[in-house]
C-alpha positions as CSV (number, residue, x, y, z in Angstrom):
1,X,20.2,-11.4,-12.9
2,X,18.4,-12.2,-16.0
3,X,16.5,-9.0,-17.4
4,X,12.6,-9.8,-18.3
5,X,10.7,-8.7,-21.3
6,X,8.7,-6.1,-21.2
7,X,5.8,-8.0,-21.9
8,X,6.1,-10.0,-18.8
9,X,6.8,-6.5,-16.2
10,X,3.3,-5.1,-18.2
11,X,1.5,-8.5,-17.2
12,X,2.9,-8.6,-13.4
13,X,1.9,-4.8,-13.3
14,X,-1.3,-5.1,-14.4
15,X,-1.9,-7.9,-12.3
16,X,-0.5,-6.2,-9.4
17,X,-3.2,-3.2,-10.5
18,X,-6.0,-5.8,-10.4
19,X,-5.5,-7.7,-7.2
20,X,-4.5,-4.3,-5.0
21,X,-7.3,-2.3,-6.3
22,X,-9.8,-4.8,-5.0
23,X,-8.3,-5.1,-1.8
24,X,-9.6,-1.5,-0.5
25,X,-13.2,-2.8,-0.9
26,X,-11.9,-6.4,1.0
27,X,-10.4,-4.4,4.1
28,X,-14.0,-2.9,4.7
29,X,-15.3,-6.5,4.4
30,X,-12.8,-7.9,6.7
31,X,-13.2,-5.3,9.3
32,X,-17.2,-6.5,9.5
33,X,-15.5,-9.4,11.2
34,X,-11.7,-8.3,12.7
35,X,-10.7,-5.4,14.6
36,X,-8.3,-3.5,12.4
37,X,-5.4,-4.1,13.9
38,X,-6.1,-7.2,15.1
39,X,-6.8,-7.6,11.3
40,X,-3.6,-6.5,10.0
41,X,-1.8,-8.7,12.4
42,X,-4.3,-12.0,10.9
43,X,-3.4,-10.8,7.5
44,X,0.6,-10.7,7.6
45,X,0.8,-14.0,10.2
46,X,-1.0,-15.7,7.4
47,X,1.0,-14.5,4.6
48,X,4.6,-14.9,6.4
49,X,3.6,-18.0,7.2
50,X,2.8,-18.8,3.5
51,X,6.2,-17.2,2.6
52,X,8.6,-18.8,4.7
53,X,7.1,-22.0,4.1
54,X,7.5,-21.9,0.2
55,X,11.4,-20.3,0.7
56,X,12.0,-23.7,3.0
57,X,10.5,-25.9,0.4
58,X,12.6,-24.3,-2.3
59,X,15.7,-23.4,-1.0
60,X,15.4,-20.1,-1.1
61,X,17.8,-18.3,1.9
62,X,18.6,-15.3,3.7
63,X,21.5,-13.3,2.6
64,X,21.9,-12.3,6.5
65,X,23.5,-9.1,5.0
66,X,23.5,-5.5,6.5
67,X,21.0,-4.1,3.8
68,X,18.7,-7.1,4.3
69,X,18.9,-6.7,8.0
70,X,18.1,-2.6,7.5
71,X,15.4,-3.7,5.1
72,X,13.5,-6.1,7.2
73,X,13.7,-3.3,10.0
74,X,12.3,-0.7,7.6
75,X,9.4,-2.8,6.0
76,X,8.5,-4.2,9.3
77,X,7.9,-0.5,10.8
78,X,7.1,1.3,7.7
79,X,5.9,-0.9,5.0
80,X,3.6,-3.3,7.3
81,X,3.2,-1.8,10.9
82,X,2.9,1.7,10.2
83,X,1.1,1.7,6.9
84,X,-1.2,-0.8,7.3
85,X,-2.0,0.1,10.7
86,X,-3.2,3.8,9.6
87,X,-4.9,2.0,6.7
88,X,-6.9,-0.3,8.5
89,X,-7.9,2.6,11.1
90,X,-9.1,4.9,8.6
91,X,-10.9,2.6,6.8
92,X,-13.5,2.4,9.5
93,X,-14.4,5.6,8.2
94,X,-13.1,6.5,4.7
95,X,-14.9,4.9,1.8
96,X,-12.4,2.4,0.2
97,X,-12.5,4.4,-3.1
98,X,-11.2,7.5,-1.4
99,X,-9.1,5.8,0.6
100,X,-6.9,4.5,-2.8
101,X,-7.2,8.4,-3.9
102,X,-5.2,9.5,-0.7
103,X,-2.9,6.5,-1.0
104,X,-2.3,7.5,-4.8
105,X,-0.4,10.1,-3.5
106,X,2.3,7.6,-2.6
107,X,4.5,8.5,-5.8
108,X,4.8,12.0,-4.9
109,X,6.5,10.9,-1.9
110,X,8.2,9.1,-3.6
111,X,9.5,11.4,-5.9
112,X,10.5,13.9,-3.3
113,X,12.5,11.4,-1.0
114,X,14.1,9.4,-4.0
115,X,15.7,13.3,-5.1
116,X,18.0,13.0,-1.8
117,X,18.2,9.0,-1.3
118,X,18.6,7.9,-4.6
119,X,21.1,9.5,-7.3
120,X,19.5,8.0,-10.4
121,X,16.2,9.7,-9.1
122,X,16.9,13.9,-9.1
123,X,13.9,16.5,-9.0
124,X,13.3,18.8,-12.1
125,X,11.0,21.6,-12.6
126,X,8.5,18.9,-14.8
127,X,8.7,16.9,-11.8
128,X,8.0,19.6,-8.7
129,X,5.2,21.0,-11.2
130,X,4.2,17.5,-11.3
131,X,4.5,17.1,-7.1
132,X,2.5,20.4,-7.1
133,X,-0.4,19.4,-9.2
134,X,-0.7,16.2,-6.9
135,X,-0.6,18.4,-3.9
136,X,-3.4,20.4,-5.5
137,X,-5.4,17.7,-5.8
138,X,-5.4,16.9,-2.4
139,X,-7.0,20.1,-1.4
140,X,-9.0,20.0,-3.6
141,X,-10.4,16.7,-2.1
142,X,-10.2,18.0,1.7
143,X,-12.4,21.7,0.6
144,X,-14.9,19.0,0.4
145,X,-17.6,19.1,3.0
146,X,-17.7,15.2,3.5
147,X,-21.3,15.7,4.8
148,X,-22.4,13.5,1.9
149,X,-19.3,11.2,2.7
150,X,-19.8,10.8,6.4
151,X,-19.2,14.1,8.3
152,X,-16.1,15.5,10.7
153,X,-14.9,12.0,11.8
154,X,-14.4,11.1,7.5
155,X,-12.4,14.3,7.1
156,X,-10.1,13.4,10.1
157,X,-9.7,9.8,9.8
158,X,-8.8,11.1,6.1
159,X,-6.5,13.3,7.1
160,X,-4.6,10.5,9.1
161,X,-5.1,8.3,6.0
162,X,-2.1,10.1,4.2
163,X,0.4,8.9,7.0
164,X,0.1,5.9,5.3
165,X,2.1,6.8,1.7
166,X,4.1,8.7,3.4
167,X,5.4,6.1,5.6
168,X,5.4,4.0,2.3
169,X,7.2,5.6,0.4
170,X,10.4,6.2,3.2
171,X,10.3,2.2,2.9
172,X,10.1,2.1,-0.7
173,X,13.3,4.5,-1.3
174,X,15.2,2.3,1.6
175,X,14.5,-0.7,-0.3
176,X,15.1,0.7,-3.5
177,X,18.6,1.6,-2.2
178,X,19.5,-1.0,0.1
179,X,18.0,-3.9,-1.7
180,X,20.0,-4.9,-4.7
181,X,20.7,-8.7,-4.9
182,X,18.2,-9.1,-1.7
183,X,15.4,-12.0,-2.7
184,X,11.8,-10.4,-3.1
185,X,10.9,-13.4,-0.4
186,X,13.1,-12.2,2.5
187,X,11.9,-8.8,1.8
188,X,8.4,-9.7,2.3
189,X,8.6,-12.8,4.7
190,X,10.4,-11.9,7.5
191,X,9.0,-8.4,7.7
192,X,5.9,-9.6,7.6
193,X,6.2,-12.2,10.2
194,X,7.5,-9.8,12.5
195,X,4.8,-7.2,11.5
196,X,2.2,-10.2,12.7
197,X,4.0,-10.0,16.2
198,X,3.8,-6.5,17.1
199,X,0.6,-5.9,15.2
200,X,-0.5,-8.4,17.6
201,X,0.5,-7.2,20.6
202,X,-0.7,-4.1,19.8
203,X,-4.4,-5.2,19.3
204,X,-4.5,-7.0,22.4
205,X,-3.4,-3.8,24.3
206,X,-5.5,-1.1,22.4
207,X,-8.7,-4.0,21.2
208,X,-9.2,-5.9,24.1
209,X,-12.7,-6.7,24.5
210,X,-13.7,-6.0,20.7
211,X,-15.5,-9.3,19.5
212,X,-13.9,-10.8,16.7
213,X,-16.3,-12.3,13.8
214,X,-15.9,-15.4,11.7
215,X,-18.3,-14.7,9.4
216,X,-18.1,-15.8,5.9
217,X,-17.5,-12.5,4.5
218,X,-14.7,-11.2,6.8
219,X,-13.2,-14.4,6.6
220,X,-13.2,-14.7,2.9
221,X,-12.0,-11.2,2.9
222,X,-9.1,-12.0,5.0
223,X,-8.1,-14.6,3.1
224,X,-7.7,-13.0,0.1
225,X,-6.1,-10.0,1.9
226,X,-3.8,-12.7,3.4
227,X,-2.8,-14.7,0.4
228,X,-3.0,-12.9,-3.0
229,X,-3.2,-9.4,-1.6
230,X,-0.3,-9.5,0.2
231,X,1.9,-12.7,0.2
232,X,1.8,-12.8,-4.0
233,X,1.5,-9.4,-4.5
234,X,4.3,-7.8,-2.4
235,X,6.5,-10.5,-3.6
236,X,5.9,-9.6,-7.2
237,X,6.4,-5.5,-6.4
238,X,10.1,-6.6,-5.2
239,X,10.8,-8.6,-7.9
240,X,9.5,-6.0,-10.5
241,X,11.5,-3.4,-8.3
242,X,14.5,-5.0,-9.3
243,X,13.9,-4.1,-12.7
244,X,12.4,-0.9,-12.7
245,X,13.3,3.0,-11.7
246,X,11.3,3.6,-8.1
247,X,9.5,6.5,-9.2
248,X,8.3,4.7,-12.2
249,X,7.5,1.7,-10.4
250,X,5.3,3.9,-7.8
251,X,3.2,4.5,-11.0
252,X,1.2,1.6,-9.6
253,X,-0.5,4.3,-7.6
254,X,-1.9,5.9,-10.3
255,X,-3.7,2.7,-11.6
256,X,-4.7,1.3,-8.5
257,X,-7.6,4.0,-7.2
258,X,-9.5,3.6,-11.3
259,X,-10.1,0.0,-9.9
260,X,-10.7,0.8,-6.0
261,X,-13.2,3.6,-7.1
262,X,-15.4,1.4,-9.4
263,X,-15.0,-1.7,-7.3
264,X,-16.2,0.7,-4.0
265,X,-18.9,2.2,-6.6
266,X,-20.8,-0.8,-8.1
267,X,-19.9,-3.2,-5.2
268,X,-19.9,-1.1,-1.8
269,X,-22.6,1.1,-2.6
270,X,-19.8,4.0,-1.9
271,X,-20.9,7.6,-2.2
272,X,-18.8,9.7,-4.8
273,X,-18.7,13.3,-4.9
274,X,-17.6,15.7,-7.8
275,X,-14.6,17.1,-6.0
276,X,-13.5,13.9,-4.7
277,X,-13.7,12.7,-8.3
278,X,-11.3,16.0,-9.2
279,X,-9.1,15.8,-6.8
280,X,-9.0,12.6,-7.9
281,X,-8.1,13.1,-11.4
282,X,-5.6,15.8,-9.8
283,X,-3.4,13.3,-7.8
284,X,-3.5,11.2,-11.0
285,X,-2.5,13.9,-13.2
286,X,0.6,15.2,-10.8
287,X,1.8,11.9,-10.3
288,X,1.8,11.2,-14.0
289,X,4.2,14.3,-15.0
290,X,6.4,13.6,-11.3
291,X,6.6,10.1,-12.6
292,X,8.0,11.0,-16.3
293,X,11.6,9.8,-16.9
């Protein structure tokens, strides 16, 4: 495999930054219109579809391995199902800005899973200060009131919001150790696909009778989520995971809530409290040192 620049990783991660920093602000959109799980389900159908259209238009195939097999398990469950599913959910509640903060925590996860799956990836004291810090943060965010942020039902649904990197970050390890020669495409495709499927039957188990909106909002938000929020983007992560360390790579996390934040301020109308903002910039700060080579 042909090793890139640096200068095209920077550009994919940065554009990676951009795109799934805006897409907190687009789930609340698209959940004006689409139940949320019935919304993740719309989401991934639409992108697997996108997916394993282009890999039969250009040849690209299936290894039909072990790993790929474990991985499309794993990312199905964890990476799409699971994750998604709490994220939509708490989203209801959670403003989109805080949302990213919680999810930030994602490295620190990853960090402390990657010391026992991965051998490249061991714990030091700079890094468990590091996971500490983050941790901090975190508390610092739920001694918060979250009267100005919504009340009890914000804190909850907050609280269930940090399933979500958890879940993410088993998935990330598992296809940071199973995935070597495995195409970015059959990572993302298949899983998703099959995500669409049980997200599905989910939703019309658990929503029935919800009304579903086409309005021009939730659809454009959709479609967006759909196409360069997930089938572009999660292609790209795989791809750039080929050629970076996990925990580095899971820096993305760190970059990702600047943008949700300001995008949730000026755009949302989002409420933003000082200890939100400190915990904030907390999680930030421990996931930088955990993150250091």
């Amino acid at each position: 495999m042909r090793t890139p620049g640096p200068l095209r990783i920077v550009a994919t991660f940065a554009l990676l930054t951009l795109i799934w920093g805006t897409t907190w602000a687009a789930i609340r959109v698209s959940l004006e219109g689409f139940p949320p799980f019935t919304g993740v389900a719309v989401r991934f159908a639409v992108a697997g579809v996108l997916l394993l259209v282009y890999m039969r238009l250009t040849g690209v195939g299936f290894a039909r391995t072990a790993n790929e097999r474990r991985i499309w398990i794993v990312n199905t469950a964890l990476s799409f199902c699971a994750s998604y599913g709490v994220v939509y959910w708490s989203e209801q509640y959670v403003p989109s800005g805080l949302a990213s903060i919680l999810f930030a925590t994602f490295p620190l996860f990853v960090a402390l899973l990657a010391h026992f799956a991965l051998p490249g990836d061991r714990l030091t004291p700079v890094k468990v200060a590091g996971i500490l810090l983050g941790f901090a943060g975190v508390a610092v965010i739920f001694s918060e009131d979250f009267a100005r942020l919504g009340g009890r039902q914000v804190a909850v649904a907050s609280l269930v919001m940090l399933a979500s990197p958890i879940v993410s970050a088993v998935a990330s390890v598992s296809a940071k150790r199973w995935g070597r020669g495995i195409h970015p495409f059959s990572m993302t495709a298949i899983p998703m696909a099959a995500a669409a499927v049980v997200m599905g039957g989910l939703a019309a188990v658990v929503e029935r009778g919800r009304p579903i909106t086409f309005g021009p909002r939730p659809v454009a938000a959709m479609l967006y989520l759909a196409i360069p929020g997930s089938a572009v983007t999660f292609s790209l992560y795989y791809w750039l995971m080929a050629h970076m360390p996990a925990t580095k790579l899971s820096l993305i996390a760190y970059t990702i809530p600047v943008v949700a934040v300001v995008v949730g301020v000026l755009f949302m109308r989002e409420p933003v409290t000082a200890r939100m903002l400190v915990g904030g910039l907390l999680v930030m700060a421990g996931v930088a040192i955990a993150a250091r080579p």
